[in-house]
Chimera marker file (.cmm) of the C-alpha trace (Angstrom):
<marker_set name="trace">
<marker id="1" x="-9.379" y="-15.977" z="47.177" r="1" g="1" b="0" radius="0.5"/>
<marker id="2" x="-9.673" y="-19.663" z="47.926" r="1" g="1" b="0" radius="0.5"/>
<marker id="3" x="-10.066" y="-20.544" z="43.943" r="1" g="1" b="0" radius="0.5"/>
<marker id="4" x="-6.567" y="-18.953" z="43.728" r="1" g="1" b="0" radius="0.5"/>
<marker id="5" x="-8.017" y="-16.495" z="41.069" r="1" g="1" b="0" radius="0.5"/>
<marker id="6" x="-7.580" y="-12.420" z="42.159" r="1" g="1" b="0" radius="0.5"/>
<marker id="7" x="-10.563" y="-10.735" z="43.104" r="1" g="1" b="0" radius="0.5"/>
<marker id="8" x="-11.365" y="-7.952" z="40.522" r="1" g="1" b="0" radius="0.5"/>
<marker id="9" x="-9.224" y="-5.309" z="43.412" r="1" g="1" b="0" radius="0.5"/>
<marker id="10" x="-6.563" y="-7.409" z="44.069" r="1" g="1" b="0" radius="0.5"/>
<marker id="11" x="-6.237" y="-7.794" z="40.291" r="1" g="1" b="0" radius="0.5"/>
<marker id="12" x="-6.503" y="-3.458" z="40.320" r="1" g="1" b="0" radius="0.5"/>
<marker id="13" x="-3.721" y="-3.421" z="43.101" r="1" g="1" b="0" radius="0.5"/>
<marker id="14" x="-1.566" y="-6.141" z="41.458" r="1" g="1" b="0" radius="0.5"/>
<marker id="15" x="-1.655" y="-4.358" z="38.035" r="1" g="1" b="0" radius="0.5"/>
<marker id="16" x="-1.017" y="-0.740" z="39.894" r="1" g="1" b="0" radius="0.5"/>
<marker id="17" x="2.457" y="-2.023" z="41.245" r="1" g="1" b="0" radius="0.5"/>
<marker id="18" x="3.409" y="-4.464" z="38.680" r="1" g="1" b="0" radius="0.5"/>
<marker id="19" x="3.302" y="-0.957" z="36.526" r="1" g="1" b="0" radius="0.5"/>
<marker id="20" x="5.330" y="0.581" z="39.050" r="1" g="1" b="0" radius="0.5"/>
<marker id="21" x="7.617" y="-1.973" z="39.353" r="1" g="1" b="0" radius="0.5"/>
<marker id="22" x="7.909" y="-1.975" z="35.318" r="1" g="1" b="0" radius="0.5"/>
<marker id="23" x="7.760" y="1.743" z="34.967" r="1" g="1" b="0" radius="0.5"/>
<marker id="24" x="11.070" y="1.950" z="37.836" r="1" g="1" b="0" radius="0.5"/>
<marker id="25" x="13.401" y="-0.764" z="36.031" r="1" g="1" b="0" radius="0.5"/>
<marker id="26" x="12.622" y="0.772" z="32.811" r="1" g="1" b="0" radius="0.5"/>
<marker id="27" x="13.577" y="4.354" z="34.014" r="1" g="1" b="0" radius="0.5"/>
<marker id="28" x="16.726" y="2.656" z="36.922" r="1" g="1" b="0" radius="0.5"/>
<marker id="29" x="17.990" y="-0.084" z="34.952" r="1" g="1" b="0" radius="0.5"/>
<marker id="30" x="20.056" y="-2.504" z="36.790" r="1" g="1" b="0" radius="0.5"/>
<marker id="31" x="23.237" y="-3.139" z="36.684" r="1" g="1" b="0" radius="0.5"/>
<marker id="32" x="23.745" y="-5.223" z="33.122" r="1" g="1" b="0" radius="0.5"/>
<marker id="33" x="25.643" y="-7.937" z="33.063" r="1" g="1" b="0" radius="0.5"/>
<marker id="34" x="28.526" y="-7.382" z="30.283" r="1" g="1" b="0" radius="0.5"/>
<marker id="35" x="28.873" y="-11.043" z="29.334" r="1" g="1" b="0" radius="0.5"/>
<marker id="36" x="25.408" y="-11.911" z="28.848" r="1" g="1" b="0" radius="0.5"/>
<marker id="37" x="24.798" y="-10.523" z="24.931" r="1" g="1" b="0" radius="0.5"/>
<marker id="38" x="21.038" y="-11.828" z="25.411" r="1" g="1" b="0" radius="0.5"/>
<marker id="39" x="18.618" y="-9.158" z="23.810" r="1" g="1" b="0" radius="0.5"/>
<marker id="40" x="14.996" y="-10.422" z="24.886" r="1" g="1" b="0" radius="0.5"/>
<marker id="41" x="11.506" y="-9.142" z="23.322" r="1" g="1" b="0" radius="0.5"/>
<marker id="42" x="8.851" y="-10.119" z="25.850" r="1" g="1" b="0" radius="0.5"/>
<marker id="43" x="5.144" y="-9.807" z="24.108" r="1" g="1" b="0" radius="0.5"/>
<marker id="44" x="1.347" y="-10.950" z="24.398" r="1" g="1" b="0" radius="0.5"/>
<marker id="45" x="-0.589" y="-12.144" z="21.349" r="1" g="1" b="0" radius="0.5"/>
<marker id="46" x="-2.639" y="-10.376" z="19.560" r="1" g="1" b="0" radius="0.5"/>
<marker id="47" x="-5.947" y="-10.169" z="21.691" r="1" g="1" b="0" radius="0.5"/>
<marker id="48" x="-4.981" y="-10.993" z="24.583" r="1" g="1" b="0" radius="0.5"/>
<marker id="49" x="-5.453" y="-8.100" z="26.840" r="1" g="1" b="0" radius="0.5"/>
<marker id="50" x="-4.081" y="-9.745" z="30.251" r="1" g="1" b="0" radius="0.5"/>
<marker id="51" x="-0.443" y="-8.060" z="30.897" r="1" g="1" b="0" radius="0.5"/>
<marker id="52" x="-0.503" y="-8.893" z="34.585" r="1" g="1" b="0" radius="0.5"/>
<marker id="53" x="1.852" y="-12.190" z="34.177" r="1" g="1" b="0" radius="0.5"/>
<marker id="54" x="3.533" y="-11.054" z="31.213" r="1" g="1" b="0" radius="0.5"/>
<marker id="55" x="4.666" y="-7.737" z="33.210" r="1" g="1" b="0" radius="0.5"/>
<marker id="56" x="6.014" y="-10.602" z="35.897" r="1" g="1" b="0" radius="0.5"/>
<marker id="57" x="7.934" y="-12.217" z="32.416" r="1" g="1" b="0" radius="0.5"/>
<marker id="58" x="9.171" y="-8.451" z="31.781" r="1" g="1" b="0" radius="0.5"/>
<marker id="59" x="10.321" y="-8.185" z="35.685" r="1" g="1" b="0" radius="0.5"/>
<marker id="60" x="12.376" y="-11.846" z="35.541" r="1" g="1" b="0" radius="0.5"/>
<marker id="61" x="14.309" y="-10.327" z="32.492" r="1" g="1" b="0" radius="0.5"/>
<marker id="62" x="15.494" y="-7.468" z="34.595" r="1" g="1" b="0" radius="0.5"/>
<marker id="63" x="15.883" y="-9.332" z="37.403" r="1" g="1" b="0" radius="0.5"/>
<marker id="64" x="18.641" y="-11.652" z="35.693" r="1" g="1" b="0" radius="0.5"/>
<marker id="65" x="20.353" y="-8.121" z="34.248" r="1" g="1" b="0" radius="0.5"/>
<marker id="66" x="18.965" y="-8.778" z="30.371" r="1" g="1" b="0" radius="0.5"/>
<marker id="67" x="18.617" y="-6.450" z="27.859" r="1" g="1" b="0" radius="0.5"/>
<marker id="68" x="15.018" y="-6.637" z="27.464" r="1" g="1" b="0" radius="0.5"/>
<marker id="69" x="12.267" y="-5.008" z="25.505" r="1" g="1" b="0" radius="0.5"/>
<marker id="70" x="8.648" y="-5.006" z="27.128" r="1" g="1" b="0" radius="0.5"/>
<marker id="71" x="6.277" y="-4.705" z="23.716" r="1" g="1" b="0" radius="0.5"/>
<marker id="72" x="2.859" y="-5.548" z="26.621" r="1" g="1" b="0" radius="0.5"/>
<marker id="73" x="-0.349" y="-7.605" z="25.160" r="1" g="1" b="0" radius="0.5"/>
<marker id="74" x="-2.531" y="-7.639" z="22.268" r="1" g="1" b="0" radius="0.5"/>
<marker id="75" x="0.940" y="-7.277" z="19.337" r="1" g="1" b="0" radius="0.5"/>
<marker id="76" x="0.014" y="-8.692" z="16.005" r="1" g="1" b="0" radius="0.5"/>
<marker id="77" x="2.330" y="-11.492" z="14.880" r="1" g="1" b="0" radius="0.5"/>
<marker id="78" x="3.357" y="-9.146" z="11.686" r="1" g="1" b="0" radius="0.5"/>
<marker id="79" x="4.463" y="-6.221" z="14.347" r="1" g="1" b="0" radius="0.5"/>
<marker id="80" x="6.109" y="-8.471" z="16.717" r="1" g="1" b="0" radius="0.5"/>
<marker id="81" x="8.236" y="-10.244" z="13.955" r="1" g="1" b="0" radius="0.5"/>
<marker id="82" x="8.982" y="-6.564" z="12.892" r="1" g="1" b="0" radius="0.5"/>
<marker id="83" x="10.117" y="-5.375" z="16.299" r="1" g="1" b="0" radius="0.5"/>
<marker id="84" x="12.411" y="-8.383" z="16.927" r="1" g="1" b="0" radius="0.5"/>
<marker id="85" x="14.203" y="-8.016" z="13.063" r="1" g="1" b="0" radius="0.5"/>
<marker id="86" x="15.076" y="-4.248" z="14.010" r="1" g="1" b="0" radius="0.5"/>
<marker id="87" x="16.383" y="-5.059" z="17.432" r="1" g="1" b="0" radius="0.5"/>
<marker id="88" x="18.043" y="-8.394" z="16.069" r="1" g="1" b="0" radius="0.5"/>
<marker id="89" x="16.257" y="-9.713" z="19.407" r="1" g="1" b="0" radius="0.5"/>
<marker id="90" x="17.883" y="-13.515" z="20.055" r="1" g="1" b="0" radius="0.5"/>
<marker id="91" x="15.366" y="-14.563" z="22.028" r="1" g="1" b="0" radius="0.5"/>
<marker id="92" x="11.130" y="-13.711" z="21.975" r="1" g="1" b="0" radius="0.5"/>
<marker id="93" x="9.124" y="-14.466" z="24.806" r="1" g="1" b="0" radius="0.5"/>
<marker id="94" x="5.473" y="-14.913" z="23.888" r="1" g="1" b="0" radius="0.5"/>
<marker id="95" x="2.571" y="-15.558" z="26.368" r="1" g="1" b="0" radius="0.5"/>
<marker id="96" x="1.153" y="-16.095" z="29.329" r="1" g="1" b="0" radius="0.5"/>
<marker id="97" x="-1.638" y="-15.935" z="26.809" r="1" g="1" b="0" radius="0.5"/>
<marker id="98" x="-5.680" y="-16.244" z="27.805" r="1" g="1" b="0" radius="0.5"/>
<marker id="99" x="-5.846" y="-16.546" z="24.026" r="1" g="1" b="0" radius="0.5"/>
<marker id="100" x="-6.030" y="-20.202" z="23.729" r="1" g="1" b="0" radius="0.5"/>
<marker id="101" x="-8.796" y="-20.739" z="26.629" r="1" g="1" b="0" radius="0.5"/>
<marker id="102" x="-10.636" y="-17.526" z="24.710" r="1" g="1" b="0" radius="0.5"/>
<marker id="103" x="-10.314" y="-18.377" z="20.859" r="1" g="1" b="0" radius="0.5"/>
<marker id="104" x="-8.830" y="-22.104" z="21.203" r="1" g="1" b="0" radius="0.5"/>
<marker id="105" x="-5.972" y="-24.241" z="19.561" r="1" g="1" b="0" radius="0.5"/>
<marker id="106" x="-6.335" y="-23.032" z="16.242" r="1" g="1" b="0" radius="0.5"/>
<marker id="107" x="-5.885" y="-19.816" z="16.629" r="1" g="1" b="0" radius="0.5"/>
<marker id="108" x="-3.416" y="-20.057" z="19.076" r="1" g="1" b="0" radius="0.5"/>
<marker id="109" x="-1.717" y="-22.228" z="16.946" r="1" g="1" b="0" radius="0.5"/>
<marker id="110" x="-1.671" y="-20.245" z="13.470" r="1" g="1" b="0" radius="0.5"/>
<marker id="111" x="-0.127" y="-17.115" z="15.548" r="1" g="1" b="0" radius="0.5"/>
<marker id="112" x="2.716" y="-19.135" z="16.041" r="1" g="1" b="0" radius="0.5"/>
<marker id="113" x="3.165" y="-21.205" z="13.353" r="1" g="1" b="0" radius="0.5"/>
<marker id="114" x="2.625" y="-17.701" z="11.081" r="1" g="1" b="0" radius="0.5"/>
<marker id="115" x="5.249" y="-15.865" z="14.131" r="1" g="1" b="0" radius="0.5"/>
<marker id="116" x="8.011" y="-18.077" z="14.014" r="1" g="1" b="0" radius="0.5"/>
<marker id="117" x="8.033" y="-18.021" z="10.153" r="1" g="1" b="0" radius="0.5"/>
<marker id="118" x="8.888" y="-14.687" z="9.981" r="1" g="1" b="0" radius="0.5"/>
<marker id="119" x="11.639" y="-15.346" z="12.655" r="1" g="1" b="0" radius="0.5"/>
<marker id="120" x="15.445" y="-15.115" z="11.460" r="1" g="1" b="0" radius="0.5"/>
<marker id="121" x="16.005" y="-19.663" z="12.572" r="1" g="1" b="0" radius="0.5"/>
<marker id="122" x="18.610" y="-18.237" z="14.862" r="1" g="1" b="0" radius="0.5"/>
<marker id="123" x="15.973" y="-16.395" z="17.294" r="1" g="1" b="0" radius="0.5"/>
<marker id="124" x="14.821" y="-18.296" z="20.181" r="1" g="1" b="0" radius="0.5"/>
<marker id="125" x="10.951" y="-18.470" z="20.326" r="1" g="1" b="0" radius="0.5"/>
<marker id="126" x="9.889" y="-19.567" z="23.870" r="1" g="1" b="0" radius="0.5"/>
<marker id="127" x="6.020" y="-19.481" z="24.489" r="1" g="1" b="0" radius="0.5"/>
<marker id="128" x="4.612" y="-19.113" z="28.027" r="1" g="1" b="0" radius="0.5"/>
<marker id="129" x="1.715" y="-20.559" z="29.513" r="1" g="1" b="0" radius="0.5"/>
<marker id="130" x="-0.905" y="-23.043" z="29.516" r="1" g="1" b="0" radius="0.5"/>
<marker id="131" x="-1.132" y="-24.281" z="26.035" r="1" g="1" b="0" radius="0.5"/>
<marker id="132" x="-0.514" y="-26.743" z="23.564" r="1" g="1" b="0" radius="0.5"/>
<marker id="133" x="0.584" y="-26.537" z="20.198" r="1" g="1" b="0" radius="0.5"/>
<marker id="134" x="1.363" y="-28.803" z="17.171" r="1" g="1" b="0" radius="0.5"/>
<marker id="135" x="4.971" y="-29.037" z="17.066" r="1" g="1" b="0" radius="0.5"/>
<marker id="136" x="4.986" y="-30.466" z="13.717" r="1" g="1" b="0" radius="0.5"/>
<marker id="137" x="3.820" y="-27.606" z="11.818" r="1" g="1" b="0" radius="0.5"/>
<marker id="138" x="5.874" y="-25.059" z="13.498" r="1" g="1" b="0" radius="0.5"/>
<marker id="139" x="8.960" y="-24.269" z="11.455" r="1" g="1" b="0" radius="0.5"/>
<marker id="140" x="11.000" y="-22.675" z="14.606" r="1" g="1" b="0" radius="0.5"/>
<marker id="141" x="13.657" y="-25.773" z="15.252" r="1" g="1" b="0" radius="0.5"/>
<marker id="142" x="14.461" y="-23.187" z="18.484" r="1" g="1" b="0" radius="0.5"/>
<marker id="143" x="10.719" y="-23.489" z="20.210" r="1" g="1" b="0" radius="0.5"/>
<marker id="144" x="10.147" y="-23.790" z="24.086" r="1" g="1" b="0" radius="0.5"/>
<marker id="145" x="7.035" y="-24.137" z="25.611" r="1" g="1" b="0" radius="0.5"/>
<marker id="146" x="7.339" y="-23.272" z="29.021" r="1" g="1" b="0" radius="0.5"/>
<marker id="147" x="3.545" y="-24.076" z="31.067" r="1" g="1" b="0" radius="0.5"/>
<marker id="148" x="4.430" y="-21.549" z="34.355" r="1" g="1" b="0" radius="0.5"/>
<marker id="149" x="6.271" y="-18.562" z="35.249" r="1" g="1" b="0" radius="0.5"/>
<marker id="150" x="8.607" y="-21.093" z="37.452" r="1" g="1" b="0" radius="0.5"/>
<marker id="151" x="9.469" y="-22.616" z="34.291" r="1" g="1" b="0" radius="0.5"/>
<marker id="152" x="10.263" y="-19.471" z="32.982" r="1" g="1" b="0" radius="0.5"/>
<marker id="153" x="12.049" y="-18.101" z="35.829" r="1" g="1" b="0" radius="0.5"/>
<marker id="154" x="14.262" y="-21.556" z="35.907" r="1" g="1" b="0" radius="0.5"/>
<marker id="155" x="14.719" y="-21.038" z="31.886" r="1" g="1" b="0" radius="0.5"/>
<marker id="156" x="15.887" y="-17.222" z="32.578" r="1" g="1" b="0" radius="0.5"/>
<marker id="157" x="18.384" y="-18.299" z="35.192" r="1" g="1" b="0" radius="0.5"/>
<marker id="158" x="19.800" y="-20.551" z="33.112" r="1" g="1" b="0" radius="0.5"/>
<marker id="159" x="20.223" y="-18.748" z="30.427" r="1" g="1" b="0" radius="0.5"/>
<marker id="160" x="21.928" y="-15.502" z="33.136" r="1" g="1" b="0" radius="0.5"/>
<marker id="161" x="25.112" y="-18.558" z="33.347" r="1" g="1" b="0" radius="0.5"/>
<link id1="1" id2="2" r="1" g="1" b="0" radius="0.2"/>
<link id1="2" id2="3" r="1" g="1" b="0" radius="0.2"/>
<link id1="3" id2="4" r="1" g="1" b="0" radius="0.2"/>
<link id1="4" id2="5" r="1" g="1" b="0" radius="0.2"/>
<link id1="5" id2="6" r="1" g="1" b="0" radius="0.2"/>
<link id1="6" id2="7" r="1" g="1" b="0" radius="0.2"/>
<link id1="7" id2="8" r="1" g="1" b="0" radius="0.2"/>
<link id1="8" id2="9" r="1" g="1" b="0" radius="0.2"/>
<link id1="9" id2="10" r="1" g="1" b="0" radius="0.2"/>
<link id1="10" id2="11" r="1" g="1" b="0" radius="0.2"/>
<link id1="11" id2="12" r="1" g="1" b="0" radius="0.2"/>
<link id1="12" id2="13" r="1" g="1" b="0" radius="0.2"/>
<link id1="13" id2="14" r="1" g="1" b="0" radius="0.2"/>
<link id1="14" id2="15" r="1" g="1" b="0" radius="0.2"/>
<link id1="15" id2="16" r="1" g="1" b="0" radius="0.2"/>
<link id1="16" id2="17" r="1" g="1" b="0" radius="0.2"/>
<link id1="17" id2="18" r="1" g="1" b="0" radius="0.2"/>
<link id1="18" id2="19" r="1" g="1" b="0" radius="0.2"/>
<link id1="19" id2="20" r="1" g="1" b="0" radius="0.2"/>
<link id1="20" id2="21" r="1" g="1" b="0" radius="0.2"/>
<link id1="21" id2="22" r="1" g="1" b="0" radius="0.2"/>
<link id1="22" id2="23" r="1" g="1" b="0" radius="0.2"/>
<link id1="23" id2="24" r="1" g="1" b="0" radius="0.2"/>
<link id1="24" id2="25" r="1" g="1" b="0" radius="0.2"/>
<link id1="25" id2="26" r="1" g="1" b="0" radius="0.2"/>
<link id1="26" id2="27" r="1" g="1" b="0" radius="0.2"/>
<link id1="27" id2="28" r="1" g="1" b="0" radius="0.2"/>
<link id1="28" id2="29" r="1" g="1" b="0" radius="0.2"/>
<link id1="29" id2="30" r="1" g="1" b="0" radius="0.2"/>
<link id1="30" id2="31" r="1" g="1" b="0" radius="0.2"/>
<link id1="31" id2="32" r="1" g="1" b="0" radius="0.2"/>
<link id1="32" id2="33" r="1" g="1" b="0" radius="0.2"/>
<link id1="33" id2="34" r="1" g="1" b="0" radius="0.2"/>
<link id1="34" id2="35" r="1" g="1" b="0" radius="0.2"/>
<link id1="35" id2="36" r="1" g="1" b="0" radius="0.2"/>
<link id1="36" id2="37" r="1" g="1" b="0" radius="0.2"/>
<link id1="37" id2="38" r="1" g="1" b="0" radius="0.2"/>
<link id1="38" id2="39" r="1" g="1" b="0" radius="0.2"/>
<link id1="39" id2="40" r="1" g="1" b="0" radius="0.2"/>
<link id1="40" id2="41" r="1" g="1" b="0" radius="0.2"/>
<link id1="41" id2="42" r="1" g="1" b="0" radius="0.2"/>
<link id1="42" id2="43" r="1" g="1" b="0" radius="0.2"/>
<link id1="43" id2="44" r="1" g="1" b="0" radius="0.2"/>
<link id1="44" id2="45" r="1" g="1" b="0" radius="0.2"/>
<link id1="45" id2="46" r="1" g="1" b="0" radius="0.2"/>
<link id1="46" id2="47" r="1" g="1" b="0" radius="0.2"/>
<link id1="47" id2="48" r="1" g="1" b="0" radius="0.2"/>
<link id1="48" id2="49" r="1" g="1" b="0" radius="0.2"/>
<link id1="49" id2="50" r="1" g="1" b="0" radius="0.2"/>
<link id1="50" id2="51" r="1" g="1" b="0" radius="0.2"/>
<link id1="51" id2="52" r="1" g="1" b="0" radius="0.2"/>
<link id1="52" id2="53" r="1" g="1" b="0" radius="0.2"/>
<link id1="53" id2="54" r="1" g="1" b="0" radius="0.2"/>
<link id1="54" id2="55" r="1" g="1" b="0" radius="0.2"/>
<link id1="55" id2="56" r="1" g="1" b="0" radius="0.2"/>
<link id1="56" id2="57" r="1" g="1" b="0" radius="0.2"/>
<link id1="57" id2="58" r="1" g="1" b="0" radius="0.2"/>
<link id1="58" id2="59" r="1" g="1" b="0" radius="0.2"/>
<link id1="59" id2="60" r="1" g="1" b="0" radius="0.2"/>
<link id1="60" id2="61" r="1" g="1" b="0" radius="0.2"/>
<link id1="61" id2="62" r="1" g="1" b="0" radius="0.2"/>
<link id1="62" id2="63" r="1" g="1" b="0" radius="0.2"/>
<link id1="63" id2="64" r="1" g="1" b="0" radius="0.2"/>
<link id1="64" id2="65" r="1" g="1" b="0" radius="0.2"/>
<link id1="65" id2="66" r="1" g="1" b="0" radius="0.2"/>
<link id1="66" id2="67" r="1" g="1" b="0" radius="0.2"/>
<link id1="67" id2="68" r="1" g="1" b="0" radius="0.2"/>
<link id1="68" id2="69" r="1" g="1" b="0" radius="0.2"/>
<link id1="69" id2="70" r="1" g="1" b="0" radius="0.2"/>
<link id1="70" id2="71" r="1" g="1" b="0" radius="0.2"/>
<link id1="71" id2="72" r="1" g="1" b="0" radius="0.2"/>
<link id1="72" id2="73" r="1" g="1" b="0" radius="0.2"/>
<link id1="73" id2="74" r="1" g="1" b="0" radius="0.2"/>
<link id1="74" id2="75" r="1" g="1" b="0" radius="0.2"/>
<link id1="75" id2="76" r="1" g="1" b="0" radius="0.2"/>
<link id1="76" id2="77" r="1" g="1" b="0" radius="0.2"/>
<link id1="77" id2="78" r="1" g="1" b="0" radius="0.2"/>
<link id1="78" id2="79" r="1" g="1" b="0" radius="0.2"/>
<link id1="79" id2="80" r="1" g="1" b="0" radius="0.2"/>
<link id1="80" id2="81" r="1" g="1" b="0" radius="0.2"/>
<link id1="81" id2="82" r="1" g="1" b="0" radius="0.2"/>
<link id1="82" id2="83" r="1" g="1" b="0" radius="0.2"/>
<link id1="83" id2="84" r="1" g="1" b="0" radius="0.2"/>
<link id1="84" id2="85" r="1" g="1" b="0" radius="0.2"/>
<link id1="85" id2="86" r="1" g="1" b="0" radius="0.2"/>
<link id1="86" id2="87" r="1" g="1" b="0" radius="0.2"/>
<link id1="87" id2="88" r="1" g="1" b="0" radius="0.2"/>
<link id1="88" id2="89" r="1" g="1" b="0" radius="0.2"/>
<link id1="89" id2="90" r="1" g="1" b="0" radius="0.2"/>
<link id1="90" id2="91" r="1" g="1" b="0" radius="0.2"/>
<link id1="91" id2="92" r="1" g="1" b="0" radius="0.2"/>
<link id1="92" id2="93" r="1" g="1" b="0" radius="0.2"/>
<link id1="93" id2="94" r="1" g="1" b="0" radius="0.2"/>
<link id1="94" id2="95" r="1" g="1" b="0" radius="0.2"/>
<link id1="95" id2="96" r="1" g="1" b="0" radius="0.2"/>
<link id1="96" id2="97" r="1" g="1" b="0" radius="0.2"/>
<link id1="97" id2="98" r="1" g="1" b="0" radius="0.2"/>
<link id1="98" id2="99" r="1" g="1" b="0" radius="0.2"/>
<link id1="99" id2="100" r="1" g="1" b="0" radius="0.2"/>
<link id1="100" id2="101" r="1" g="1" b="0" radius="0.2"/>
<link id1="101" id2="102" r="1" g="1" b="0" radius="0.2"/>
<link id1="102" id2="103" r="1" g="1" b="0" radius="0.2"/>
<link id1="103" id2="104" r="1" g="1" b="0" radius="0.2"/>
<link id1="104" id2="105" r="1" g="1" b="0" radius="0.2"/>
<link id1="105" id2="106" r="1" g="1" b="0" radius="0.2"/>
<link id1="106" id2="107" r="1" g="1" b="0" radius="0.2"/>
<link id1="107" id2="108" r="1" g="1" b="0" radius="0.2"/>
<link id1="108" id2="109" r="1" g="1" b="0" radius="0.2"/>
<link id1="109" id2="110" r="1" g="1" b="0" radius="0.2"/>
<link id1="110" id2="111" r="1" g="1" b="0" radius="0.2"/>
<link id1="111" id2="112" r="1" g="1" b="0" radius="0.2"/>
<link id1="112" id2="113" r="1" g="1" b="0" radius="0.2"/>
<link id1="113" id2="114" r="1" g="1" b="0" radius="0.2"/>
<link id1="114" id2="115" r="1" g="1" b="0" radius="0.2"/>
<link id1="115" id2="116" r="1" g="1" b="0" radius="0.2"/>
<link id1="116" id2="117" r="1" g="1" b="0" radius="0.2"/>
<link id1="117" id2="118" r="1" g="1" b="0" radius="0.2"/>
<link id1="118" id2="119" r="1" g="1" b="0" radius="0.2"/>
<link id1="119" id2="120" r="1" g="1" b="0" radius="0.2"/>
<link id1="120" id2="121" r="1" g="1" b="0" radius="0.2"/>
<link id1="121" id2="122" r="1" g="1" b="0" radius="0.2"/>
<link id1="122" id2="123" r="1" g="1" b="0" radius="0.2"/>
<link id1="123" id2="124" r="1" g="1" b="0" radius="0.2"/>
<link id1="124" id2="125" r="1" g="1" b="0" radius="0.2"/>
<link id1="125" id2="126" r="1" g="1" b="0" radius="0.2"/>
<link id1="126" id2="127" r="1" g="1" b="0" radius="0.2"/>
<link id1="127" id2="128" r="1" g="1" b="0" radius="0.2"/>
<link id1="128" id2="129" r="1" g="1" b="0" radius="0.2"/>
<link id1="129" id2="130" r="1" g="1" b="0" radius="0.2"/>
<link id1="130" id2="131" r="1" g="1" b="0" radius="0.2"/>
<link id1="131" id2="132" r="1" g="1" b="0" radius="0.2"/>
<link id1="132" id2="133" r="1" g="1" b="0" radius="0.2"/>
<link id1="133" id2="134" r="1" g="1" b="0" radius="0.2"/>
<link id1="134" id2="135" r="1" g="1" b="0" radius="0.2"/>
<link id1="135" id2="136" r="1" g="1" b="0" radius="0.2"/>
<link id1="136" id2="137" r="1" g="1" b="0" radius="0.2"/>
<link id1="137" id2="138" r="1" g="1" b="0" radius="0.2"/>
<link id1="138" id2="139" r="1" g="1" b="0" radius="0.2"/>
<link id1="139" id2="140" r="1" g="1" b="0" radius="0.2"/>
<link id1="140" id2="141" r="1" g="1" b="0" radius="0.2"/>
<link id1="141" id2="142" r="1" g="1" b="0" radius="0.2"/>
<link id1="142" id2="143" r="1" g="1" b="0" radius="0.2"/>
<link id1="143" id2="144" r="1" g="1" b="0" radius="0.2"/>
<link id1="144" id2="145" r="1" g="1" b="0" radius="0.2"/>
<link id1="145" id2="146" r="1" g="1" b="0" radius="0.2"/>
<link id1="146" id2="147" r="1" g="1" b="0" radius="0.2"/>
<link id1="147" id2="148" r="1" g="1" b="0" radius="0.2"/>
<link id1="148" id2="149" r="1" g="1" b="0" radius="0.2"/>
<link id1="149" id2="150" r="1" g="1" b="0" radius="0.2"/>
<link id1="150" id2="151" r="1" g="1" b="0" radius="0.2"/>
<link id1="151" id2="152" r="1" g="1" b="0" radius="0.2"/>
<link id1="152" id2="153" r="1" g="1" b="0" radius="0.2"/>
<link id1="153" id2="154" r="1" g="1" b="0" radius="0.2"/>
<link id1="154" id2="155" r="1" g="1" b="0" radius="0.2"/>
<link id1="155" id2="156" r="1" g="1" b="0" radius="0.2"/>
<link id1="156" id2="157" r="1" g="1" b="0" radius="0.2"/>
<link id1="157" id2="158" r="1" g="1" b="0" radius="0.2"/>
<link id1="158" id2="159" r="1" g="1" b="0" radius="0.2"/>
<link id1="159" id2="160" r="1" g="1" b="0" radius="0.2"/>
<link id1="160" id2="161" r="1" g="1" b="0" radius="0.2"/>
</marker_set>
């Protein structure tokens, strides 16, 4: 499509093997890499239904040989911050998010000022996608906001050396 958004079947076809994909190297995991003691919690925010790029996030992970949990959209802050205490996750991916274009900054913004509150100030909070939030009221010292999934592919490689 020459807007470079999917057509609503090429979104159905996308989403079909992105499960696949998801489904197999949850069921055939790859090959982890011993050295890399990386636990990763990839998640969308509460409301935001859109798991087609966040699936991608999920893929990257197991791409790179993480240990990686794939929670998919719409997760309340309170379940998320939950999840990541019992899996003593080191590193939560949040995002690509249609939240902030659907409910704007300030709700975008409380979800993760109120998420990485409840985050042990060890855990890496990286947030993915278009965005912008107000760094100065966010209590994570260990935030990244990464705008693109190449951002977050580069971020995932480095992080694999």
């Amino acid at each position: 499509h020459s807007s470079g958004a999917f057509t609503s079947s090429q979104e159905q076809a996308t989403r079909s093997l992105l499960k696949f994909h998801m489904g197999y190297g949850l069921y055939h995991p790859v090959e982890r890499k011993d050295k890399i003691n990386i636990n990763i919690i990839v998640s969308g925010m509460e409301v935001d239904l859109n798991d087609l790029t966040l699936g991608s996030v999920g893929l990257l992970c197991g791409h790179y040989g993480f240990h990686y949990t794939y929670l998919g959209a719409d997760i309340t802050y309170e379940a998320l911050s939950d999840t990541v205490k019992s899996l003593e996750a080191s590193v939560v991916i949040v995002g690509p998010s249609n939240v902030y274009n659907q409910l704007g900054k300030s709700h975008f913004q409380n979800y993760i000022e109120k998420l990485s509150g409840k985050l042990n100030p060890m855990t890496e909070l990286v947030v993915a996608g278009k965005s912008e939030l107000d760094l100065e009221k966010i209590p994570s010292k260990r935030l990244m906001v990464l705008k693109t999934l190449d951002a977050v592919d580069e971020y995932l490689a480095r992080k694999n050396h």
